[in-house]
C-alpha positions as CSV (number, residue, x, y, z in Angstrom):
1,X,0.0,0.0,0.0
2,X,1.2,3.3,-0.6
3,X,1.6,6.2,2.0
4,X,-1.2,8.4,2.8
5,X,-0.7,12.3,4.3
6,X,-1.8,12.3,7.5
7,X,-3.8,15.9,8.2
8,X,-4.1,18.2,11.2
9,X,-7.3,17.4,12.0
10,X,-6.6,13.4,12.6
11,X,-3.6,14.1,14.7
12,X,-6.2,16.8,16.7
13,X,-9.2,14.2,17.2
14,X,-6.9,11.3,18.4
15,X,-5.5,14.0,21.1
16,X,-8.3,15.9,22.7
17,X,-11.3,13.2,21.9
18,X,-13.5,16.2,21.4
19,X,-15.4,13.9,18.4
20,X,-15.3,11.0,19.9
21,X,-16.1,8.8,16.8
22,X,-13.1,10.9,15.3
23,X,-10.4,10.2,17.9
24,X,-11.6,6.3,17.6
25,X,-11.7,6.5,13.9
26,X,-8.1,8.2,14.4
27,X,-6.5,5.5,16.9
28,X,-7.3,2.8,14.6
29,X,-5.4,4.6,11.6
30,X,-2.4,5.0,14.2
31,X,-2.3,1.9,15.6
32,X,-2.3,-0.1,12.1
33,X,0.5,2.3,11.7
34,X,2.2,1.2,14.7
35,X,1.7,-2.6,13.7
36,X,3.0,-1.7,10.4
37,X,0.0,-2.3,8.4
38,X,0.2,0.7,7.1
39,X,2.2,3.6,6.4
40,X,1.8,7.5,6.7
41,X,3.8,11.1,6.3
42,X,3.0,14.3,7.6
43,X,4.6,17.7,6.8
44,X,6.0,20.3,9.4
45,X,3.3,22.0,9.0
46,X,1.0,19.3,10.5
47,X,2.7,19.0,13.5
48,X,3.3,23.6,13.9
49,X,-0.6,23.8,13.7
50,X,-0.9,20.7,16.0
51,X,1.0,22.4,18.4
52,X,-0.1,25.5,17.8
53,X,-3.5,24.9,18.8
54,X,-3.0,22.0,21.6
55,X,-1.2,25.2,23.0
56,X,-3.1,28.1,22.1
57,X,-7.1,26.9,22.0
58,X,-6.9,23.5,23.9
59,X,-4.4,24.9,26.6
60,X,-2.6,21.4,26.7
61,X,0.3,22.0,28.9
62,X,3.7,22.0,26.7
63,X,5.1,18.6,28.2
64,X,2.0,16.8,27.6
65,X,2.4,18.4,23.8
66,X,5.9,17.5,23.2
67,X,5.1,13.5,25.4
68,X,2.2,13.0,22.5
69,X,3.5,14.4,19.4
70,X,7.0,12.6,19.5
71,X,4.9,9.4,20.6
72,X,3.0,9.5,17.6
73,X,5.9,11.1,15.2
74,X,8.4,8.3,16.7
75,X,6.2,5.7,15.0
76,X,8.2,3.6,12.2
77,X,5.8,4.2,9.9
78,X,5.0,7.5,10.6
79,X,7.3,9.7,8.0
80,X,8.3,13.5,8.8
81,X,10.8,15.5,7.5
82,X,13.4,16.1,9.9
83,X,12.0,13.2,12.6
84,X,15.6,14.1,15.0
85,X,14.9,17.5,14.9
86,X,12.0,17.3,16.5
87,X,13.2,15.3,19.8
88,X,15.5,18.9,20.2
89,X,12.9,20.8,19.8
90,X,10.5,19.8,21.6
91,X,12.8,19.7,24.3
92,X,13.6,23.4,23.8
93,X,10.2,24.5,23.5
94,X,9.6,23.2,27.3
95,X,13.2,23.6,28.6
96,X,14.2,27.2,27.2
97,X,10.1,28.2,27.3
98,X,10.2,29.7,23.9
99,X,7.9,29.3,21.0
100,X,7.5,26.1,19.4
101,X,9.0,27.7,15.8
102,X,11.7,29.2,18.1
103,X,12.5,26.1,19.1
104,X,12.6,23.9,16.1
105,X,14.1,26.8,14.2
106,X,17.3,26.8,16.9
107,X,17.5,22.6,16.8
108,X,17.4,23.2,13.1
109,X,20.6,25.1,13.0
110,X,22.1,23.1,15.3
111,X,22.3,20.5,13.2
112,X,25.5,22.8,11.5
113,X,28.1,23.3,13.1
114,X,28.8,26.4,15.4
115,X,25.6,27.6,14.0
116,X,25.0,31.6,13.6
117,X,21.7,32.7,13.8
118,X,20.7,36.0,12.0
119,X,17.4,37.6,14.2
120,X,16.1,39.8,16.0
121,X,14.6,37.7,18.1
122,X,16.6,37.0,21.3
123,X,15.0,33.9,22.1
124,X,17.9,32.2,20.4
125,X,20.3,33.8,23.0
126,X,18.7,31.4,25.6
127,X,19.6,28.5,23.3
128,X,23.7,27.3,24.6
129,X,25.8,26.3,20.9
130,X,23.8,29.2,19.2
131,X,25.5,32.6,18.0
132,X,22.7,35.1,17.5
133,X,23.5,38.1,15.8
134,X,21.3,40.9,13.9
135,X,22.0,42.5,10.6
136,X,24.4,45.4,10.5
């Protein structure tokens, strides 16, 4: 069988169970998944508006975020770009308490090495191995 994208919204119903037909409907999908019956891929933008509104509408603490996401994103056959890079920064969105695109951004970079970080932001001065710097 071929992949199949894997939307917001199923990641969303499987979390919060706020359609609960959905988040059954949902579980199954993951757990054939899990048993390797089938096989799915997501994009980063799946898991920023997942975040985004576990966090923002949902007010799901950050640890419980970062616990479920990487669960389901640490599947085998669950496929997203970067998979590593999200362990990072999911760990600096709850250890540095800084925006989730703050965080993978900075676990981004630091996959170079001695990465320098053009911004204004100075979120990324909280982040140890990063050089911020802004624009002369």
């Amino acid at each position: 069988m071929q992949p199949r994208f894997v939307d917001t919204n199923i990641l969303l119903r499987y979390l919060v169970r706020d359609n609960q037909e959905q988040a059954e409907r949902s579980l199954n999908l993951l757990l054939r998944v899990e048993r390797g019956e089938e096989k799915v891929y997501t994009s980063s933008l799946v898991i920023f508006e997942t975040v985004f509104t576990l966090q923002k509408f949902y007010k799901v603490p950050r640890q419980d975020i970062a616990e479920q996401l990487l669960t389901i994103i640490s599947l085998r056959n669950f496929h997203v770009p970067e998979k590593d890079v999200y362990r990072r920064a999911f760990n600096l969105y709850i250890s540095k308490n800084i925006p989730f695109g703050d965080a993978y951004n900075a676990a981004y970079a630091l996959e170079e090495e001695q990465p320098v970080v053009y911004s204004w932001d100075k979120d990324f001065d909280k982040i140890d191995g990063i050089t911020r710097v802004e624009p002369e």
